[in-house]
TORLO-634492 format. One line per field, with one value per atom (N, C-alpha, C): atom name; x negated, y, z; residue in three letters. Coordinates in steps of 0.05 Angstrom, whole numbers. Layout:
atom <- c(CA:...);
x <- c(X:...);
y <- c(Y:...);
z <- c(Z:...);
rest <- c(ala:...);
This chain:
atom <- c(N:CA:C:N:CA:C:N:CA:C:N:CA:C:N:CA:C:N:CA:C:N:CA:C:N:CA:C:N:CA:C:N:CA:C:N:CA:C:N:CA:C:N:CA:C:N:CA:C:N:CA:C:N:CA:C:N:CA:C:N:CA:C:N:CA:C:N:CA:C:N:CA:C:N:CA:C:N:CA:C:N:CA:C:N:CA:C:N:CA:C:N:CA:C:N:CA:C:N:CA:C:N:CA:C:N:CA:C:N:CA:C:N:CA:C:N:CA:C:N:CA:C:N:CA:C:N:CA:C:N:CA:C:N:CA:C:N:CA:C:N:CA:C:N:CA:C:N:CA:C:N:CA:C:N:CA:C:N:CA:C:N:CA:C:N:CA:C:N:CA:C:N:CA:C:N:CA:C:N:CA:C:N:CA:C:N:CA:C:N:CA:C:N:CA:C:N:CA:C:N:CA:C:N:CA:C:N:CA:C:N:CA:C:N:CA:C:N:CA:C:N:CA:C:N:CA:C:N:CA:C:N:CA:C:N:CA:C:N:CA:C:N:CA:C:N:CA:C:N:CA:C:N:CA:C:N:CA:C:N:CA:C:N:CA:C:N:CA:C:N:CA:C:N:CA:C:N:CA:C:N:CA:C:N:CA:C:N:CA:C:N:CA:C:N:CA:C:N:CA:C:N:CA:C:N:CA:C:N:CA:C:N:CA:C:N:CA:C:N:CA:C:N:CA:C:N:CA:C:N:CA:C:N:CA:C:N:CA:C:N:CA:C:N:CA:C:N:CA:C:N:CA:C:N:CA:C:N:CA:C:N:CA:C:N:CA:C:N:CA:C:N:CA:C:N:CA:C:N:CA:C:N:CA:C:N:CA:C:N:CA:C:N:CA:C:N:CA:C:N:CA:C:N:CA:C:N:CA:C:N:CA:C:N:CA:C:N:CA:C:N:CA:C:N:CA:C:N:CA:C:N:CA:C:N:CA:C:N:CA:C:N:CA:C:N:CA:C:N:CA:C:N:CA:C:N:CA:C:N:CA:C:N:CA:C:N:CA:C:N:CA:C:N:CA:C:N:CA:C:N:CA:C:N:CA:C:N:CA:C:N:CA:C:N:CA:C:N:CA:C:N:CA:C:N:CA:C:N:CA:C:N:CA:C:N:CA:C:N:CA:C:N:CA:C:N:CA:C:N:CA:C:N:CA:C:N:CA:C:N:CA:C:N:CA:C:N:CA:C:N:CA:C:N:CA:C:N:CA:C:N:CA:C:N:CA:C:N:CA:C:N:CA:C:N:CA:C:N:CA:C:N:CA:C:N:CA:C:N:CA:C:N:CA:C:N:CA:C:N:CA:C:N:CA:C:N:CA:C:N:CA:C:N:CA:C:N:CA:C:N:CA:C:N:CA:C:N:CA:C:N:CA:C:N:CA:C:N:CA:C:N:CA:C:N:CA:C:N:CA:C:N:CA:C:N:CA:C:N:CA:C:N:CA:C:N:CA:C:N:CA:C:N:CA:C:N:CA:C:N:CA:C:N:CA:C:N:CA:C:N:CA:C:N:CA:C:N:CA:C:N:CA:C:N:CA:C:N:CA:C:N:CA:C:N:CA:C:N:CA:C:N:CA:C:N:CA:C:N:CA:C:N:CA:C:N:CA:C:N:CA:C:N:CA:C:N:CA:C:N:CA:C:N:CA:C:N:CA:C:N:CA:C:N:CA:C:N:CA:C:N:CA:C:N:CA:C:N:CA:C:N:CA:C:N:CA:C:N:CA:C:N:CA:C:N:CA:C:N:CA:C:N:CA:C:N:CA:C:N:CA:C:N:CA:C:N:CA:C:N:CA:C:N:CA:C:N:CA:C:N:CA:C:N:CA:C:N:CA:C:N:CA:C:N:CA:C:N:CA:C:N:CA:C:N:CA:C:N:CA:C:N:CA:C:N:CA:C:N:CA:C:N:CA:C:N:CA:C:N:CA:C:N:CA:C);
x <- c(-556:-541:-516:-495:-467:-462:-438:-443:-434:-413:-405:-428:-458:-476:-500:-496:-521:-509:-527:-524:-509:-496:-463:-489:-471:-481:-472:-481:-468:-471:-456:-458:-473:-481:-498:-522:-526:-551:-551:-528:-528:-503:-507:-480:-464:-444:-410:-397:-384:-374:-334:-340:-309:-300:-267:-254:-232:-221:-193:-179:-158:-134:-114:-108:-93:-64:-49:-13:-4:-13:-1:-3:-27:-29:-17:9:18:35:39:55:34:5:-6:-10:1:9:34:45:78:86:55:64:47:53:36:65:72:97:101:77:75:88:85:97:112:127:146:167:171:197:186:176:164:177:193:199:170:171:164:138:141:133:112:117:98:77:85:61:43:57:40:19:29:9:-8:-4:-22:-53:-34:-43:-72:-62:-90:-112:-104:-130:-140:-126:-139:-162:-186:-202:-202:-207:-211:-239:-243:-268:-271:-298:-302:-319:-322:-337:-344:-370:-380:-374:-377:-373:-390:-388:-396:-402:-395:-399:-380:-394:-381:-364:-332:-320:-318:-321:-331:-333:-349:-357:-342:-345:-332:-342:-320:-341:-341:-343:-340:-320:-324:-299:-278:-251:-229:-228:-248:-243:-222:-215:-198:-189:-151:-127:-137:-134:-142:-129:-121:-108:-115:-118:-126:-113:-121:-113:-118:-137:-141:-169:-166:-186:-182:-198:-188:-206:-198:-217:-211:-226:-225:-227:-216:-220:-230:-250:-275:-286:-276:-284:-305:-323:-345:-331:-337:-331:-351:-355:-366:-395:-393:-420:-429:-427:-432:-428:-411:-396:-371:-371:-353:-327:-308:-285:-262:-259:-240:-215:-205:-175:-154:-165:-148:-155:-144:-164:-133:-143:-114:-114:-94:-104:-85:-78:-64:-46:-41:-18:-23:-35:-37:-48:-52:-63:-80:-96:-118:-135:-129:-143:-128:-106:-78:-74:-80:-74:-91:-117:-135:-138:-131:-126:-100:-83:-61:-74:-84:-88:-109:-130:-155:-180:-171:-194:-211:-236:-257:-240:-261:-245:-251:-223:-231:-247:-244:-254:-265:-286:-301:-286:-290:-274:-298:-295:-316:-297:-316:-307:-308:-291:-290:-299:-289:-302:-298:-308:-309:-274:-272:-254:-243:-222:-215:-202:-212:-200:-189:-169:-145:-154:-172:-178:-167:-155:-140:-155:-153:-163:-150:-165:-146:-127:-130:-116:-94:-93:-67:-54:-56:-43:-25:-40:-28:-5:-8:5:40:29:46:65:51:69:83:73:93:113:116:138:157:148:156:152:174:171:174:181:172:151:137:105:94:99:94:117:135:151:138:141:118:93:86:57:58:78:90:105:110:121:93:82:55:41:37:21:36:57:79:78:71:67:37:15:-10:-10:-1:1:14:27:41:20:8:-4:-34:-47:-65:-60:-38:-28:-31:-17:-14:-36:-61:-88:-103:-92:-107:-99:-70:-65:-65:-74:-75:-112:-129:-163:-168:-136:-140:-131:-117:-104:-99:-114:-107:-137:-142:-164:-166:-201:-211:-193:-194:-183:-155:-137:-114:-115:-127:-134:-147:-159:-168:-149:-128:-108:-80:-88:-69:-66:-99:-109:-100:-110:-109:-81:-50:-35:-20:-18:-13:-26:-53:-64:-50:-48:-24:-6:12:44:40:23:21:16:0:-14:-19:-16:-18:0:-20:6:0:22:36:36:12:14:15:1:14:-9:-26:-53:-41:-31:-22:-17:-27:-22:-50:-59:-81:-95:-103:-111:-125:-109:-118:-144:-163:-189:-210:-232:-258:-261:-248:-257:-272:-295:-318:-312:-332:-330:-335:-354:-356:-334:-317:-297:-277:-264:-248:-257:-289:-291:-287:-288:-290:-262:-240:-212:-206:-215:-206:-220:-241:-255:-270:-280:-303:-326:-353:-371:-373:-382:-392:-396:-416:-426:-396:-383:-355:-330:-334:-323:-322:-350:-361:-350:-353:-353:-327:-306:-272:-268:-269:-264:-268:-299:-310:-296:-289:-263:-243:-231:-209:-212:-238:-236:-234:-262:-248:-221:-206:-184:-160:-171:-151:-129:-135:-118:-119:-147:-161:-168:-170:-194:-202:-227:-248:-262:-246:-256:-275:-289:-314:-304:-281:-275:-258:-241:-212:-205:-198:-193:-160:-153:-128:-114:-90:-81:-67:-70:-64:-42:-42:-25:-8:11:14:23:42:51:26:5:-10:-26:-32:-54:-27:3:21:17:11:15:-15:-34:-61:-57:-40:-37:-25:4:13:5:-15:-34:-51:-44:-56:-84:-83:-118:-125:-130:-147:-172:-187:-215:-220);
y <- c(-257:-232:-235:-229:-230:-205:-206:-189:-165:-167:-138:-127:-135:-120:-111:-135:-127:-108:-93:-66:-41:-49:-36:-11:6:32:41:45:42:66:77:99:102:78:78:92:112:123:151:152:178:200:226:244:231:226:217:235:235:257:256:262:266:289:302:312:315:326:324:320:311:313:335:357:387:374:387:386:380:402:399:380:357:335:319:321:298:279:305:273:256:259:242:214:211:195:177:201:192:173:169:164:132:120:96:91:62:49:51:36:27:61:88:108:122:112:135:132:122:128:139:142:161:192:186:228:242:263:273:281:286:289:267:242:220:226:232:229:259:278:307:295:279:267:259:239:216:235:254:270:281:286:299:283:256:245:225:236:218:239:217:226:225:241:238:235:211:207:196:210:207:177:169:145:150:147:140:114:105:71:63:33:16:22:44:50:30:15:-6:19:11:27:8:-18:-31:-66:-73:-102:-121:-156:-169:-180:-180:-189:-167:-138:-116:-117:-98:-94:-83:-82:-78:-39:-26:-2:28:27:46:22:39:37:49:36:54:56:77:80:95:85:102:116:152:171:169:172:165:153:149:131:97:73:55:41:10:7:-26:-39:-71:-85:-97:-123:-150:-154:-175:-190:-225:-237:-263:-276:-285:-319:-335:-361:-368:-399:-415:-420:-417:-415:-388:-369:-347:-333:-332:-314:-304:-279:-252:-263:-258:-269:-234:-225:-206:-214:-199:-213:-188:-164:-146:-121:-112:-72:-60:-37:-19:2:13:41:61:82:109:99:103:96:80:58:30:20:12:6:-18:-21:-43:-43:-60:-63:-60:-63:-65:-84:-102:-123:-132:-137:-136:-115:-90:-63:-70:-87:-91:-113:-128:-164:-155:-138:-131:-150:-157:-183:-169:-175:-166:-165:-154:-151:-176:-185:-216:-215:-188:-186:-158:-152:-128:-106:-78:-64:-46:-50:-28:-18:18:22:19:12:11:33:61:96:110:136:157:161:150:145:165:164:179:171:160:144:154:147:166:141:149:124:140:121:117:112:122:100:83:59:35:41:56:53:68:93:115:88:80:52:39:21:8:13:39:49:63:68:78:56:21:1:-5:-3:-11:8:27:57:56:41:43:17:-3:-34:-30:-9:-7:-11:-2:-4:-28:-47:-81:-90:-83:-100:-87:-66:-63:-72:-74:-95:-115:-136:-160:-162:-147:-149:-140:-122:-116:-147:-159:-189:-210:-205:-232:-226:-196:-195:-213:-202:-207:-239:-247:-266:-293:-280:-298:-298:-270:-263:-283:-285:-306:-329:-342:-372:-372:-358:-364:-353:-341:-348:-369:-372:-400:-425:-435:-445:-448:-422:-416:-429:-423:-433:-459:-480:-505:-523:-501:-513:-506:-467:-457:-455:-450:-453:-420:-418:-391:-366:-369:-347:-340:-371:-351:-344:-351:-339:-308:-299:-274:-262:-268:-252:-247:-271:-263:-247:-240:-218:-195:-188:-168:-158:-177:-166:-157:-178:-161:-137:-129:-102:-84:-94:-66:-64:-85:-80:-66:-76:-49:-34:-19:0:16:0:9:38:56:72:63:73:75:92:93:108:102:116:119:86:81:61:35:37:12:23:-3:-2:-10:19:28:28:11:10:42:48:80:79:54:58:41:48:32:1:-14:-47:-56:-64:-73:-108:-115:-140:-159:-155:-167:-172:-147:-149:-168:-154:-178:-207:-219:-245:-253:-233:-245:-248:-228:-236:-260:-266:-291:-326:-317:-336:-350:-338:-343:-331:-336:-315:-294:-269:-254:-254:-271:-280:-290:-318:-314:-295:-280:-263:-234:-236:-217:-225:-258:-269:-270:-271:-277:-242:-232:-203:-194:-197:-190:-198:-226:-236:-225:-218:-201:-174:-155:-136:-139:-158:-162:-166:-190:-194:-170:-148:-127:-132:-149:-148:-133:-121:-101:-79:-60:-25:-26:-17:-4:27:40:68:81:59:68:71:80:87:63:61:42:12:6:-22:-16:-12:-9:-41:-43:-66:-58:-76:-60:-83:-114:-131:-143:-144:-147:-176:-179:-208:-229:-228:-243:-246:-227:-240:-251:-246:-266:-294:-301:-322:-333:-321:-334:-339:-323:-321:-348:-358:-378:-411:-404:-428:-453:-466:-497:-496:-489:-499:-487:-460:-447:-442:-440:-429:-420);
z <- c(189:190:172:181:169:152:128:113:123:148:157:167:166:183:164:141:126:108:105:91:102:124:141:159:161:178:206:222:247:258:286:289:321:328:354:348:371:371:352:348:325:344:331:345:335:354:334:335:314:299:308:331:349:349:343:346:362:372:386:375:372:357:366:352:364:366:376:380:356:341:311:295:307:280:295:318:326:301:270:259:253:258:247:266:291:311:293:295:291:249:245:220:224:246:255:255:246:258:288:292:327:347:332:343:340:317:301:315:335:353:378:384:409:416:444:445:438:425:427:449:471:493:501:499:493:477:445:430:435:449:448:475:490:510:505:483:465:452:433:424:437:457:480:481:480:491:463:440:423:407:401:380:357:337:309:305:293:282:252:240:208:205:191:174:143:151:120:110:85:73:85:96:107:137:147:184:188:218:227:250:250:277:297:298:314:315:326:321:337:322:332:365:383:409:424:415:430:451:481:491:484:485:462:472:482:485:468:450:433:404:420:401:375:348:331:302:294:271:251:228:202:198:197:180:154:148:124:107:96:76:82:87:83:110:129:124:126:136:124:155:166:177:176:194:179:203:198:217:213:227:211:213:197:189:212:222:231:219:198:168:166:175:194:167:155:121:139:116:135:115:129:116:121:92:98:99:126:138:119:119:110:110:85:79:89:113:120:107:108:89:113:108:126:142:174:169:196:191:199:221:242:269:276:280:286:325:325:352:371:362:387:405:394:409:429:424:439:460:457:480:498:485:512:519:512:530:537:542:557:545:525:514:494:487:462:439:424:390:381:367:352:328:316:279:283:273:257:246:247:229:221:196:181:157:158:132:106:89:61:49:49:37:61:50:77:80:108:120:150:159:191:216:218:250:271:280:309:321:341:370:393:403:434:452:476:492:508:518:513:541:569:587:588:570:555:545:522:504:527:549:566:580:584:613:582:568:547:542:529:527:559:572:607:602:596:588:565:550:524:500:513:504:465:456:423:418:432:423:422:448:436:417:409:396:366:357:339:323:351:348:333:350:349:320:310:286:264:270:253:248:272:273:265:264:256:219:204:179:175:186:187:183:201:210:185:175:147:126:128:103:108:129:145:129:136:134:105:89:61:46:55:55:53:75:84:70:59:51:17:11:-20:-26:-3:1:-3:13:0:-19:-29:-54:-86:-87:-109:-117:-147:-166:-155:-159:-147:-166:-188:-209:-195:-193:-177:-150:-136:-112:-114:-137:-141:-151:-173:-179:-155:-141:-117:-102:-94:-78:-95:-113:-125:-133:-134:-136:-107:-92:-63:-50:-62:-54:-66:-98:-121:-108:-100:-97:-75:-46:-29:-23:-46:-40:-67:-87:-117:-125:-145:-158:-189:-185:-223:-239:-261:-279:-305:-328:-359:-354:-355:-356:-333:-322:-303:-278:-257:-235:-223:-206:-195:-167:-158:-126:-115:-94:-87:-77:-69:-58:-86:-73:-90:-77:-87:-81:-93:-79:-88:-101:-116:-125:-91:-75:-52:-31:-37:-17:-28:-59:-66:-61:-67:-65:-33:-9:12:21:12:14:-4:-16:-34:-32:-9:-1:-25:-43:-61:-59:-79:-80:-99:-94:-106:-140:-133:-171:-193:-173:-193:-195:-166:-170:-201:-210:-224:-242:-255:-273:-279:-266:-273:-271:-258:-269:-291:-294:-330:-343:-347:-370:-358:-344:-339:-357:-352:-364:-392:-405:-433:-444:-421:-440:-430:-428:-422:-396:-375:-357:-332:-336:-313:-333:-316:-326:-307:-305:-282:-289:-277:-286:-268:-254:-243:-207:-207:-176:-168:-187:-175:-203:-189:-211:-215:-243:-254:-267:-259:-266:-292:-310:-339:-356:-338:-355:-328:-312:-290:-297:-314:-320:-322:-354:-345:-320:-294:-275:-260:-258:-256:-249:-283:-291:-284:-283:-270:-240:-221:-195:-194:-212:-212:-219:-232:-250:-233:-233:-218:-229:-252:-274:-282:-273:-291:-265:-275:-259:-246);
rest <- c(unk:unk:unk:unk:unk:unk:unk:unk:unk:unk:unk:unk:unk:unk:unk:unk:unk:unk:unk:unk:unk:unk:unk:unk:unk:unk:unk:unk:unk:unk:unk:unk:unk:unk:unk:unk:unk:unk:unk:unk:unk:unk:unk:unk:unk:unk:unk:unk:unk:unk:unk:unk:unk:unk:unk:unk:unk:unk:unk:unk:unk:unk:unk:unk:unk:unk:unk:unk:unk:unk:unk:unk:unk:unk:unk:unk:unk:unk:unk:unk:unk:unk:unk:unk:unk:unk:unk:unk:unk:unk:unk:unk:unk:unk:unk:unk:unk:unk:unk:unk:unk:unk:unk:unk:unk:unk:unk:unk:unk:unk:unk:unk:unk:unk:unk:unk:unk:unk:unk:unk:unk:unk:unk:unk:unk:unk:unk:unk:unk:unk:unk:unk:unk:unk:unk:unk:unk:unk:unk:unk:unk:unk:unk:unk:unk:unk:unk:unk:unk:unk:unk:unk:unk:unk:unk:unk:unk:unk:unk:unk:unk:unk:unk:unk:unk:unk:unk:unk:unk:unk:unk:unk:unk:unk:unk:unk:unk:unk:unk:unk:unk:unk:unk:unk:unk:unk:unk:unk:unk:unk:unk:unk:unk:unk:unk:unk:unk:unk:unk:unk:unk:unk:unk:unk:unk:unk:unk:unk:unk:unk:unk:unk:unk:unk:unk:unk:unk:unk:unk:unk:unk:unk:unk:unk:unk:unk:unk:unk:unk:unk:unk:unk:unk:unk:unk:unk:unk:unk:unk:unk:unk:unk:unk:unk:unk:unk:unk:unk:unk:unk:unk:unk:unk:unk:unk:unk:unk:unk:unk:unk:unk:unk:unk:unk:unk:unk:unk:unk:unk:unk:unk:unk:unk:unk:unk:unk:unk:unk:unk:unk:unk:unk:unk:unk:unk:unk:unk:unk:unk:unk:unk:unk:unk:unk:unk:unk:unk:unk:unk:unk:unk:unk:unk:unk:unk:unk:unk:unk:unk:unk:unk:unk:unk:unk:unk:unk:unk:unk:unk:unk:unk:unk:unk:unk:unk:unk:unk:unk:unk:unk:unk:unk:unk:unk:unk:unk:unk:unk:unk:unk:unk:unk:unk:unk:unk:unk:unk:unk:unk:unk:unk:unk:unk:unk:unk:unk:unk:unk:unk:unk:unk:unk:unk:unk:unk:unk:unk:unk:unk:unk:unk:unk:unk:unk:unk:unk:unk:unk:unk:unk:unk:unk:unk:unk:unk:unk:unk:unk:unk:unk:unk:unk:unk:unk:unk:unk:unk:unk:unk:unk:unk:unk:unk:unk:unk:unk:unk:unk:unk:unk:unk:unk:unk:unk:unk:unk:unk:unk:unk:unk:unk:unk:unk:unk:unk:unk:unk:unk:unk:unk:unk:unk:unk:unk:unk:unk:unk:unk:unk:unk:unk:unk:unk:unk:unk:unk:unk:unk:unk:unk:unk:unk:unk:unk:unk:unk:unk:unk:unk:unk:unk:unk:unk:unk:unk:unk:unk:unk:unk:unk:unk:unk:unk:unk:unk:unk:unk:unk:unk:unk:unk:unk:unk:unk:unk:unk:unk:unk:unk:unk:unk:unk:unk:unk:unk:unk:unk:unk:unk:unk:unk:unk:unk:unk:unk:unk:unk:unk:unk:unk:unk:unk:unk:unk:unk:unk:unk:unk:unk:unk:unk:unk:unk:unk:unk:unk:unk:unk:unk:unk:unk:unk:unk:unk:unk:unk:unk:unk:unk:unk:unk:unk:unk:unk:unk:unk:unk:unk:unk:unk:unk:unk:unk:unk:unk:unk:unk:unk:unk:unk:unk:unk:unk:unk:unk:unk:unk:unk:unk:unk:unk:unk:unk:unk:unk:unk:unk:unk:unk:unk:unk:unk:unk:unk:unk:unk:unk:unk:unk:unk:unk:unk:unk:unk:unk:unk:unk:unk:unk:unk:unk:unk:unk:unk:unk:unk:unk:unk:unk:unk:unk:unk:unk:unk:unk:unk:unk:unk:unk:unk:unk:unk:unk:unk:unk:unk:unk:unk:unk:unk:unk:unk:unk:unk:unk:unk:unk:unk:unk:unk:unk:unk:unk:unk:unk:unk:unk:unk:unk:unk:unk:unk:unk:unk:unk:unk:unk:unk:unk:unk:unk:unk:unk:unk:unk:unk:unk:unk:unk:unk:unk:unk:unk:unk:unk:unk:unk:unk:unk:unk:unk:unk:unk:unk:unk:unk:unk:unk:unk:unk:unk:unk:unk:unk:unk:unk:unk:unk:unk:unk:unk:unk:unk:unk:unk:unk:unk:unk:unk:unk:unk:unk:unk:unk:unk:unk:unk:unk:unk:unk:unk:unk:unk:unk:unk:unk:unk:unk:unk:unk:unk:unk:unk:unk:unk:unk:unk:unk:unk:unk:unk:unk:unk:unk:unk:unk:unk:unk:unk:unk:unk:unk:unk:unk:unk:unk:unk:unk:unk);
């Protein structure tokens, strides 16, 4: 059993907890890249036939291998993208947060989901369904060029992943992670720079392609030597320069 499943909560077999999406939350359409250029008239269409659905932490919104059935975009809360290694270890590709669109691509090419999406915290999902999506990109070539630019980011961020797995010491591979989540997502206050969700020690180690246990262990010295706070919800970045200079480091641990 892979880690997106062990412990993960699912919503088969239970009421799902669907809403309509009303006229009025069409900016919440319109605050997806993939739609912020849309007349009007388009997204109040869209609007009709999309669902709002809730997630608890760890509800899977859907598995890898599934049919690619619903376009889907976070309102709000977070959630993670998770695809399993060959050694059957969940490898996090990427935590989305508001905003953000997952399962696009797979809904225009008619193909299964390549990666897992579960949630990170109680979260809100805008699902599409996939034959609205289709008939929308034949109408409206923004919407794949969008895409195409969403996956061409993804897509860098992949590589230089991948390429940091075979060549950088685990410590900077963990400060790496952790500063590209700040800079995108981080706020700024009197105490540092603050990730808006709860990242678990598991998730950071599976974006960083380590385990768990050293994950714990290079954080802990993090927290001692004052370059992290953990105030129980969110991990605060408190020395940005030094995890810098660990991000940059050939030898350290």
């Amino acid at each position: 059993m892979t880690g997106v499943t062990k412990g993960a909560r699912s919503v088969a077999g239970r009421g799902r907890r669907y809403h309509p999406v009303m006229a009025t939350d069409v900016r919440a359409l319109r605050a997806s890249a993939v739609f912020a250029v849309l007349p009007a008239r388009e997204l109040e269409a869209l609007a009709g036939v999309t669902r709002e659905q809730t997630y608890a932490a760890r509800e899977i919104v859907f598995s890898e291998g599934e049919p690619a059935q619903w376009f889907c975009v976070v309102r709000s809360g977070r959630v993670k993208i998770v695809r399993a290694s060959r050694e059957g270890k969940d490898v996090v590709l990427d935590v989305l947060g508001p905003g953000e669109q997952f399962g696009g691509v797979a809904v225009i090419e008619r193909r299964p989901y390549p990666a897992s999406a579960q949630a990170v915290e109680p979260s809100v999902v805008l699902k599409i369904p996939a034959e609205p999506i289709i008939r929308l990109a034949e109408r409206h070539p923004s919407v794949i060029r969008e895409m195409a630019l969403m996956m061409g980011r993804r897509l860098r961020a992949a590589h230089d992943s991948v390429q940091s797995l075979a060549v950088d010491p685990v410590e900077a591979r963990l400060a790496r992670t952790l500063l590209r989540l700040a800079e995108r997502d981080g706020a700024r206050g009197p105490r540092g720079l603050a990730l808006p969700f709860h990242l678990t020690r598991q998730t950071l180690a599976d974006m960083s392609g380590t385990t768990v246990e050293t994950t714990i262990r290079i954080v802990s010295r993090w927290l001692k030597d004052g370059l992290v706070r953990d105030d129980g919800e969110h991990l605060v970045l408190t020395d940005l320069a030094a995890l810098g200079e660990r991000a940059r480091s050939s030898d350290c641990l």
